[in-house]
C-alpha positions in Angstrom: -6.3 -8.7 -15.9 -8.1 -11.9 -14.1 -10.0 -11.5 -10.6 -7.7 -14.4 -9.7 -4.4 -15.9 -10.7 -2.1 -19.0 -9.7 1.6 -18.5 -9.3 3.7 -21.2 -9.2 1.7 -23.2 -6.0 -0.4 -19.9 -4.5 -3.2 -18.5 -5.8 -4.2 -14.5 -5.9 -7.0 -12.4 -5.9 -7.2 -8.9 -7.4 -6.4 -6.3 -4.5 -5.9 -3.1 -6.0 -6.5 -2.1 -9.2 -4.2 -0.5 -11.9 -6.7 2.6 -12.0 -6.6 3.0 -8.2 -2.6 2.6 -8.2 -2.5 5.4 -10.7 -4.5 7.9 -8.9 -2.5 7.2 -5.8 0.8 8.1 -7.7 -0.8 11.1 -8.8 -1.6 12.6 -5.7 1.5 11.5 -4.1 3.9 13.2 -7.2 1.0 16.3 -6.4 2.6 16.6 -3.3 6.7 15.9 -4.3 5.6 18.7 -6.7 4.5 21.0 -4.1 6.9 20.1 -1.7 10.3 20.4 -3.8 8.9 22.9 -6.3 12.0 25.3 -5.1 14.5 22.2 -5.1 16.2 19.6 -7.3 15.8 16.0 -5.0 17.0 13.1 -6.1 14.8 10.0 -6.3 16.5 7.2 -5.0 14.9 4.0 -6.0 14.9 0.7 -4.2 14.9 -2.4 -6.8 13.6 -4.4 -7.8 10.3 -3.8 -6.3 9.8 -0.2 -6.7 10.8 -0.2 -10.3 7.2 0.1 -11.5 6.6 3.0 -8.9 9.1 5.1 -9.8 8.6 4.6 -13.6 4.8 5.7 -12.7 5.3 8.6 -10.3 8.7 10.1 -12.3 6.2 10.7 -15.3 3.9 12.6 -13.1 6.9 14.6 -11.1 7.3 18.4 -12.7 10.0 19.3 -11.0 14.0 19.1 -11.9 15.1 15.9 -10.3 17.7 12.8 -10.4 17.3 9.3 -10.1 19.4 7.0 -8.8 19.2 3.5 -8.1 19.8 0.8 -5.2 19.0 -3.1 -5.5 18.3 -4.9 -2.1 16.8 -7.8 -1.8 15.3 -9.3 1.6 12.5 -11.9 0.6 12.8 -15.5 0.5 9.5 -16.3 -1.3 7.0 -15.1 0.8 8.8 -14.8 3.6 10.9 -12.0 4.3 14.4 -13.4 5.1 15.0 -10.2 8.1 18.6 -10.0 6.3 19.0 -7.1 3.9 21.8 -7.9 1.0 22.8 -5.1 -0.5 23.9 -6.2 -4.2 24.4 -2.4 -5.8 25.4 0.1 -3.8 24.8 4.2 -3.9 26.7 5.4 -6.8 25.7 9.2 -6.9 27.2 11.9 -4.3 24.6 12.6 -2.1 25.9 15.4 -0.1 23.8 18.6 0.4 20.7 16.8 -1.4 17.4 16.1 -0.8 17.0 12.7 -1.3 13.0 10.9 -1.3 14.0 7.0 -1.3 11.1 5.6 -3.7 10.2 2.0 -2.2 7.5 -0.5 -3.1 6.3 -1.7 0.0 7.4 -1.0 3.1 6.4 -4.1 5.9 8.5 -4.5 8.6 10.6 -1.8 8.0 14.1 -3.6 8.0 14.8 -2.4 4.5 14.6 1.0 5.2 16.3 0.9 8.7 18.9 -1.1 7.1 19.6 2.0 4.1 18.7 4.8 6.6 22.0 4.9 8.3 24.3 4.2 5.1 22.3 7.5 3.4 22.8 9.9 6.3 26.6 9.0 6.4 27.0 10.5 2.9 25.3 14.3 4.2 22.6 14.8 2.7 20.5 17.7 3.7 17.3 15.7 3.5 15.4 12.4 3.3 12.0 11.2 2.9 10.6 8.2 2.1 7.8 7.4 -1.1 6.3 3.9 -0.8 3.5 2.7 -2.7 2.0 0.6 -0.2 3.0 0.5 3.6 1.6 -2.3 6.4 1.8 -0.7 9.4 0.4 -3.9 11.4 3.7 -6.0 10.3 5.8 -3.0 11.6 8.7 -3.8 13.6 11.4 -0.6 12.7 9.1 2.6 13.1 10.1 4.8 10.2 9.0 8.1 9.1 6.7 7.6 5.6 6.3 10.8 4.2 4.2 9.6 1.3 1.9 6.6 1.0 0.2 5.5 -1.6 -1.9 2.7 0.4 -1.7 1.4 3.7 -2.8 -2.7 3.3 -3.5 -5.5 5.8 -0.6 -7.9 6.4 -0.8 -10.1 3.8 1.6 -11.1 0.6 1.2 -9.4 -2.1 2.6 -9.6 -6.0 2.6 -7.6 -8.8 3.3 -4.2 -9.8 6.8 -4.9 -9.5 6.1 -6.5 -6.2 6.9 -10.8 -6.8 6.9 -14.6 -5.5 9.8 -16.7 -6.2 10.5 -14.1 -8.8 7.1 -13.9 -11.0 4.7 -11.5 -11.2 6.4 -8.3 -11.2 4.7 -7.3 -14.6 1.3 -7.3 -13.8 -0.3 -4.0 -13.7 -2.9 -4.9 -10.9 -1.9 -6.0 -7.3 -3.0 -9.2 -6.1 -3.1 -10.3 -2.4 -2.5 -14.0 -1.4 -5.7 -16.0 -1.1 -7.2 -18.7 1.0 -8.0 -21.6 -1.9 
């Protein structure tokens, strides 16, 4: 993949790797492994940025599991709107499970405040939270990250699953927004 990229009217520079993003999900499904190994969680997924994630660490997780999914969407380009639309809701019973909510990024933390309260009002015994990358400088909801795969500056970022206007999802590096 190029050092830099153009999409739409911004331009991109390789951040992370897809090598680096793949030892990160190994060492964070090394520690779902070791930390469910006696349970059966279910993975709830947060689309349609995490959809790379999950496809990644699920190959690496040993342990029985589920997966579920739940599309929100809270970004106007690069911007993120601070209004979470929820446009498919929870669809599994989640009472008495242990649920690990698999995000891609997690910024200001509306996203996760937002799906928090509607998970705990269906019982479960457990949550904790996956996200490949987390910002903790653009924080504005503390919430409780029990694996990270990176912790980045605040700036935009696309690809691996993460987008601008709706492009660059499928690229397998990350790139951050650049200056030019």
């Amino acid at each position: 993949m190029p050092e830099e990229l153009k999409i739409k009217d911004l331009h991109f520079s390789k951040f992370i790797n897809s090598d680096k993003i793949q030892t990160a999900i190994k060492e964070i499904a090394y520690l779902i492994n070791r930390d469910y190994k006696d349970k059966n969680p279910l993975f709830l997924v947060i689309l349609n940025g995490a959809f790379m994630f999950a496809s990644d660490l699920l190959k690496c997780v040993e342990i029985p599991c589920e997966v579920s999914f739940v599309k929100l969407k809270s970004y106007h380009k690069t911007e993120s709107s601070g209004v979470i639309k929820k446009l498919i809701g929870i669809e599994h019973d989640l009472s008495n499970k242990d649920i690990i909510i698999v995000e891609d990024i997690v910024d200001s933390g509306r996203t996760i405040n937002d799906v928090l309260p509607q998970i705990n009002s269906l019982n479960p015994k457990s949550i904790k939270i996956a996200t490949l990358l987390y910002k903790p400088m653009s924080i504005e909801h503390e919430v409780d990250l029990a694996f990270i795969g990176f912790e980045i500056p605040d700036a935009f970022v696309v690809g691996y699953g993460l987008d601008y206007d709706g492009l660059g999802r499928n690229l397998q590096d990350i790139y951050q927004l650049s200056e030019k």
